[in-house]
N, C-alpha and C positions, 0 to 999 in steps of 0.2 A: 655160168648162166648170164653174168648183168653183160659181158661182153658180147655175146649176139643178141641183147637188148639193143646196146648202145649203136652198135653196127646198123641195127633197123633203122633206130631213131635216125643218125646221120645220111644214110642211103634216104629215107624219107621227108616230107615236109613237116611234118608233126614240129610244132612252135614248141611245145614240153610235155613231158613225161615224166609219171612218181610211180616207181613199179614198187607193192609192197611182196616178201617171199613169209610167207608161212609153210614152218617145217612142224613135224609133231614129233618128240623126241624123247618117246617113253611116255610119261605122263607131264612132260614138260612142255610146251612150245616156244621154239626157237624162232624170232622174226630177222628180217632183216628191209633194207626198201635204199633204193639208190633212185635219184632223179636228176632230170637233163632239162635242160633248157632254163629257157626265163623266167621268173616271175610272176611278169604283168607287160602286155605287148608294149608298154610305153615306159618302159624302163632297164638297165639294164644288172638288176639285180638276180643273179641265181638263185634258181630253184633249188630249195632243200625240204626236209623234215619239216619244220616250224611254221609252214603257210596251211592256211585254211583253204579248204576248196568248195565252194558249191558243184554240188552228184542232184544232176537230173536225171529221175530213173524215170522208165518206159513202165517197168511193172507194175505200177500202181492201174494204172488205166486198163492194161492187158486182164491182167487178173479183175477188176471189177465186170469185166468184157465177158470173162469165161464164168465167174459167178451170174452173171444174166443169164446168160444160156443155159446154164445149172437148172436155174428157177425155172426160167420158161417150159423146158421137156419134162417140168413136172407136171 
């Protein structure tokens, strides 16, 4: 599977990539997570496990969007 990740990523312009895999394994879950590319665009440290990332999500907005309309056609 991480091999036609990595295929994508290189055929693409994607600056990096941190793919996590969640397996469910009985009543266990098995992870695992490979990543490509840099860092930080001004450096040339590779990307691993141990970087922090800020996640801009869309959902917060969408959802408050469809709660209005919820309310309103009451």
């Amino acid at each position: 599977m991480f091999e036609k990740i990595r295929k994508l990523f290189d055929e693409n312009s994607v600056k990096n990539c941190h793919f996590i895999y969640l397996k469910k394994n009985g009543d266990d879950f098995e992870t695992n997570f490979i990543s490509f590319g840099k860092s930080h665009w001004s450096n040339d440290d590779d990307l691993n496990g141990d970087h922090i990332f800020r996640l801009m999500s869309m959902s917060k907005p969408i959802t408050a969007i469809a709660a209005m309309q919820l309310v309103e056609k009451r």
